[in-house]
C-alpha positions in Angstrom: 13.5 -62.9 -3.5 11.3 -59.9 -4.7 7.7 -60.6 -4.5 5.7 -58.6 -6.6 1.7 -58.5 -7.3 0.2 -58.5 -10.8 -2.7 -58.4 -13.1 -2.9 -61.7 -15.2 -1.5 -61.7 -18.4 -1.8 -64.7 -21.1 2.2 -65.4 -20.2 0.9 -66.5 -17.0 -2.1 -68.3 -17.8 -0.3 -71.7 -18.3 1.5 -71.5 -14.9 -0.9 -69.7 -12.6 -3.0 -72.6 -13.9 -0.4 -75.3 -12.8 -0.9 -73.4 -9.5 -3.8 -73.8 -9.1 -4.2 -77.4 -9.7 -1.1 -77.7 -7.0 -2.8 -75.7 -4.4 -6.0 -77.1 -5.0 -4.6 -80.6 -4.5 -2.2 -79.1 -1.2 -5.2 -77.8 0.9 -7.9 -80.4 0.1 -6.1 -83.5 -0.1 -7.8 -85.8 2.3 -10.1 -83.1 3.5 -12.9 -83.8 0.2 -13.5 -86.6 -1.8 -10.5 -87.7 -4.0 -12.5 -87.1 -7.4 -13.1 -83.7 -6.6 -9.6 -83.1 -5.3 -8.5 -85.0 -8.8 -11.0 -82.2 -11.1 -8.8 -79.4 -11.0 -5.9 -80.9 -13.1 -3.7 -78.1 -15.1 -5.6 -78.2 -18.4 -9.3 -77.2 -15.9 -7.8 -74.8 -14.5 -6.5 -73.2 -17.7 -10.1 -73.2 -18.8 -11.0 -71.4 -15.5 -8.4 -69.0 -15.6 -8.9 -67.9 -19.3 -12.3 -67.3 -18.9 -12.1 -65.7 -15.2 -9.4 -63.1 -17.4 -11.8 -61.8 -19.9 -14.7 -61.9 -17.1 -15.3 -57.6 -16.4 -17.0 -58.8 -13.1 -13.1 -60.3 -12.1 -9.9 -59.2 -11.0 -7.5 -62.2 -11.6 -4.2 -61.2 -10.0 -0.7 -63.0 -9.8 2.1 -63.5 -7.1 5.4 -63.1 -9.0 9.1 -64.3 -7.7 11.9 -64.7 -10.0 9.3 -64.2 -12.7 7.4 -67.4 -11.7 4.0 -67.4 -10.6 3.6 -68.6 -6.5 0.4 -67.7 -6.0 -3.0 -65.9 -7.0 -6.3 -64.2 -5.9 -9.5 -63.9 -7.3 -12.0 -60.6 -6.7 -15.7 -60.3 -7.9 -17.0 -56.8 -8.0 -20.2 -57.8 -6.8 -20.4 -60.6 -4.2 -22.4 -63.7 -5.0 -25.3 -65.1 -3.0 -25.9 -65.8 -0.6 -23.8 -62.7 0.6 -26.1 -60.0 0.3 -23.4 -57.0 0.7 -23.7 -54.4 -1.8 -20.8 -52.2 -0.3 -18.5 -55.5 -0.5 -16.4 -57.0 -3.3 -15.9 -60.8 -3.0 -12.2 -62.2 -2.2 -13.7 -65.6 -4.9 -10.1 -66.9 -4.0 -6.4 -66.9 -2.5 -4.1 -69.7 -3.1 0.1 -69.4 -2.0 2.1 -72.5 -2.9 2.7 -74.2 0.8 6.6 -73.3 0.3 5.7 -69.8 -0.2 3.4 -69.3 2.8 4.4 -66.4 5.2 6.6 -64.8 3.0 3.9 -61.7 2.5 2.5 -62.6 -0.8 -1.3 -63.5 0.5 -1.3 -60.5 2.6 0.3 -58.4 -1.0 -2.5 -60.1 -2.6 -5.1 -59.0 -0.5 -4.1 -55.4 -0.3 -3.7 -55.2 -4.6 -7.0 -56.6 -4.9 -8.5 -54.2 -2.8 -7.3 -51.7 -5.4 -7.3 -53.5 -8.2 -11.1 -54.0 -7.7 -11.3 -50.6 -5.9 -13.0 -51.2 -2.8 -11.2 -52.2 0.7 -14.5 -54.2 2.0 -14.2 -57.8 1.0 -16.7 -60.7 1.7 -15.1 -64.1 2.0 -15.8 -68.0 2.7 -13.3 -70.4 4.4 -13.7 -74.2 4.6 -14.0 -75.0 8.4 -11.1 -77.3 7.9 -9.0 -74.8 6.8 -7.7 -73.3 10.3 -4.5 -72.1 8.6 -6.6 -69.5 6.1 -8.7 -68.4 8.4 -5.9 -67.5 10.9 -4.4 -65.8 8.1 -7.4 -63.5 7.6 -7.9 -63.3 10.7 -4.0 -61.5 11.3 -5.0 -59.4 8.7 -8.0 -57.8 9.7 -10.8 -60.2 8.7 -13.6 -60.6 11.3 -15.8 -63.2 10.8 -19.6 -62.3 10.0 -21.4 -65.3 12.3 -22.9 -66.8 8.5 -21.8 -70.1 7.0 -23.0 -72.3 4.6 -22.6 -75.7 3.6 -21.4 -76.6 -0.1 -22.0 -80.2 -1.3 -18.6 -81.7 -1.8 -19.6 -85.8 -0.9 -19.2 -85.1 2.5 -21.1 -82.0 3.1 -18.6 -79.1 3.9 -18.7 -76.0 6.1 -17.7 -72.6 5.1 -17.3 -69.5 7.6 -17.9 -66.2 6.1 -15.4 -63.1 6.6 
């Protein structure tokens, strides 16, 4: 087992896609409303990660074992609002298949993002429910900022900034 970090290429669309939908499904079952959980199928996230490729703003980066994709992350160059940090980048998204977690791909991730996108201060969000990604960040150097926000998901839904 040989972990190694990537950019996205169109070989990999297809399965970082499938991914996606898996890890989507993995962290938010029973958390958000089952329609929204249901949204990210396969061919949505295909959609998503075709146009996030060709997006100049967006690092799209892969987790490769045995030349299968096990996870991902997303970088913005410029954060989005309401983050007003014009020194920071934006981590937009991190997702290990369960299986794979703490195997060092998330933290691999993180570090080839930071030079993939070349700037070593990231701004995150973290659903509230998620204690197991925000222990993560924490363990790797993440300090959260004091900010959250609430996105509308049915239920509204708390997110803690890093």
């Amino acid at each position: 087992m040989t972990i190694r970090i990537a950019p996205i290429e169109p070989r990999w669309f297809e399965e970082k896609a499938r991914v996606q939908s898996r890890t989507w499904r993995e962290l938010n079952q029973g958390h958000i409303p089952q329609e929204i959980v249901d949204a990210i199928t396969p061919q949505f996230a295909l959609k998503i990660t075709e146009a996030h490729a060709k997006d100049p703003n967006q690092v799209v980066l892969v987790a490769i074992d045995d030349d299968h994709v096990i996870g991902f992350a997303e970088l913005l160059r410029t954060p989005r609002p309401p983050v007003n940090r014009p020194e920071a980048a934006e981590l937009a998204s991190l997702y290990v298949l369960a299986d794979r977690h703490r195997q060092g791909a998330g933290r691999m991730l993180v570090e080839a993002g930071k030079q993939a996108i070349g700037n070593d201060r990231l701004a995150l969000w973290v659903a509230g429910f998620n204690d197991n990604a925000q222990d993560f960040y924490r363990h790797i150097g993440f300090h959260e900022t004091g900010r959250t926000q609430t996105e509308d998901m049915g239920p509204e839904l708390e997110m803690i900034n890093y």
